[in-house]
C-alpha angles and dihedrals in degrees: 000000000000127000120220132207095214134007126202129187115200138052098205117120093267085055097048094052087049093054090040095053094045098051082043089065109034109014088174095076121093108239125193116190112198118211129177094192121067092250149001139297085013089147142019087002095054097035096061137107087252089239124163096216115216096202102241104129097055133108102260112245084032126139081232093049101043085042096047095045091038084041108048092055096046077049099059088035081053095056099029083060096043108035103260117168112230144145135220098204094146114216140223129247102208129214106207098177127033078245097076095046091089094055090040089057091052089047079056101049095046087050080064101046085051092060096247116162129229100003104166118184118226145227124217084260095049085045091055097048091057097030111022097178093043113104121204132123090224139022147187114209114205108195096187098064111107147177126234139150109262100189089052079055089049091051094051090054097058090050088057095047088048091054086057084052093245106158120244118199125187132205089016111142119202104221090160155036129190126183125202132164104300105352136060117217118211113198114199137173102280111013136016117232129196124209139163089235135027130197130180121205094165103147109200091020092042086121101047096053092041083057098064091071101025108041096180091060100166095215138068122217097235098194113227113198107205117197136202146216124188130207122248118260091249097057091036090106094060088088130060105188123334131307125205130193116234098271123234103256095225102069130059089229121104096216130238103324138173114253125191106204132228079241104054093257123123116221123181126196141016102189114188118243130174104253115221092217127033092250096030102151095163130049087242090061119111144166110183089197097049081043095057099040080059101050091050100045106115098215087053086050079066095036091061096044089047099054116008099140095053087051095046084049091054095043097055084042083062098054096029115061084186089067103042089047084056090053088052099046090069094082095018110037101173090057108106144179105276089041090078140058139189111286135176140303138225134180116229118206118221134162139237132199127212106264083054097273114154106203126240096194150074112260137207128190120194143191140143110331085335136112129175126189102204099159118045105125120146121002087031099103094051087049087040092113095041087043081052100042084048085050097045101050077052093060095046096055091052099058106028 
């Protein structure tokens, strides 16, 4: 059996980038990525609103605020390298009510402290000049927010790691981990590979993978399942960039926002719903198991009294696009019914702990010659390449 240097499982974009930085630094080392699915970016990477975050909204000092800020230039250096298509068209977040300016001017500051460039606050007249259907007393334009594909990134990426000769298997399952004295064994459903480091970087499934070596994991994945709507052709030029609506602090969501696409179209959403299975993608979609593991989560216990009338709003927005297109009239009013259809879904993975935190950060878990990323929801895939620069500096301290 072959021994591998490193072993990551996970072709996701965070995945990729560790596996890019590492060869980047050492191309010498053998590198196995592990996939269950039959190609990359199949989940949380692909599913995504294909947005270049600037890192304004993070905690300063935070793993998400010094990754996103670290990660969105290696990004543009990335595609600029490589011929990616993207676009720096910058966005608004949008203050409807005098109620939501206090929040808007601490989204601000925080947008300093992280070291953004050229934020201007506006008034009602300057939000009207870059977004005229967009409706707010007061703004924050943030010129260094962008749109981009992240699966054509992701692609770009495996065919770099296979240039280093890294192996690349697909529709490879991990069931198992075993850890000796110097190795860590990874059993999957069809082979068994052995390796001197392992990192996971498995998204929905983060927990249960981390589990496998730390049994005592303190979090629980809760799956989020995000949908959206697009405008029709005809209204797409309604909006310029992307608008955004002042987000509620106490969740780690950014609210129901406009989103101008890589590809001309225009989505809006996502909302955040619980999924009844991992990779539920539709409404329909459900794991009685993953469901189960869910209800009886402490921490989510927490999580519903907490905010149950936020989660029963969100639920009758999902089955009533009434109700979704009034949610989105508040910061653009001229949007209507007939302006929108029935767009795509994705399921985002956070974490919650077990008092009923949801974090609001990236987490690693470590151990010997183990590293697990169990928390990397939005803005991962911007930090992906400075997530995956942090990982890899940790690899090569292990096992030098």
């Amino acid at each position: 059996m072959k021994k591998y240097d490193v072993t990551i499982i996970g072709a996701g974009i965070v995945g990729l980038a560790t596996a890019y930085q590492l060869l980047k630094k050492n191309p010498q080392l053998s590198v196995l990525i592990l996939e269950k699915e039959n190609d990359v970016a199949k989940h949380q990477t692909g599913n995504n609103s294909g947005v270049i975050h600037s890192g304004i909204y993070y905690k300063p000092g935070s793993l998400k605020a010094k990754n996103c800020r670290n990660g969105y230039k290696m990004l543009l250096e990335f595609c600029d390298e490589n011929e990616i298509e993207y676009d720096i068209c910058g966005k608004v977040i949008v203050a409807v009510d005098e109620n939501e300016i206090d929040t808007l001017m601490r989204i601000y500051d925080r947008g300093i402290k992280n070291g953004l460039q050229n934020l201007k606050v506006l008034d009602e007249k300057e939000l009207f000049q870059i977004e005229p259907h967009a409706k707010g007393v007061k703004a924050v334009f943030v010129p260094e927010t962008g749109i981009i594909d992240y699966t054509a990134v992701s692609k770009k990426m495996l065919k770099l790691i296979k240039n280093f000769n890294a192996e690349v298997i697909f529709e490879e399952e991990v069931t198992k981990i075993i850890q000796n004295t110097g190795e860590i064994t990874v059993v999957c459903r069809n082979n068994t590979y052995k390796s001197g480091f392992l990192v996971s970087c498995a998204g929905l499934y983060s927990d249960k993978i981390a589990k496998l070596t730390h049994p005592g994991l303190p979090i629980r994945i809760i799956p989020f399942r995000g949908e959206y709507y697009t405008i029709k052709k005809e209204k797409r030029n309604f909006i310029n960039s992307l608008i955004y609506p002042v987000p509620d602090d106490r969740f780690p969501f950014l609210g129901v926002h406009f989103t101008r696409m890589i590809d001309g179209n225009v989505e809006v959403g996502p909302n955040a719903v619980l999924a009844f299975k991992r990779e539920g993608y539709r409404k329909s979609d459900i794991n009685l198991a993953e469901l189960l593991e869910t209800l009886t989560w402490p921490g989510f216990h927490k999580v519903i009294k907490k905010y149950w009338k936020t989660g029963i709003q969100e639920f009758y927005r999902s089955f009533s696009k009434k109700a979704f297109v009034k949610a989105i009239q508040r910061i653009a009013p001229e949007i209507s019914l007939e302006d929108i259809e029935k767009g795509g879904a994705g399921v985002r993975a956070q974490a919650c702990d077990i008092k009923g935190g949801l974090l609001d950060d990236f987490y690693f878990v470590e151990g010997e010659r183990v590293l697990h990323v169990c928390n990397a929801p939005s803005p991962a895939a911007t930090a992906s390449l400075s997530i995956g620069n942090y990982i890899s500096k940790k690899i090569l301290s292990a096992i030098s």
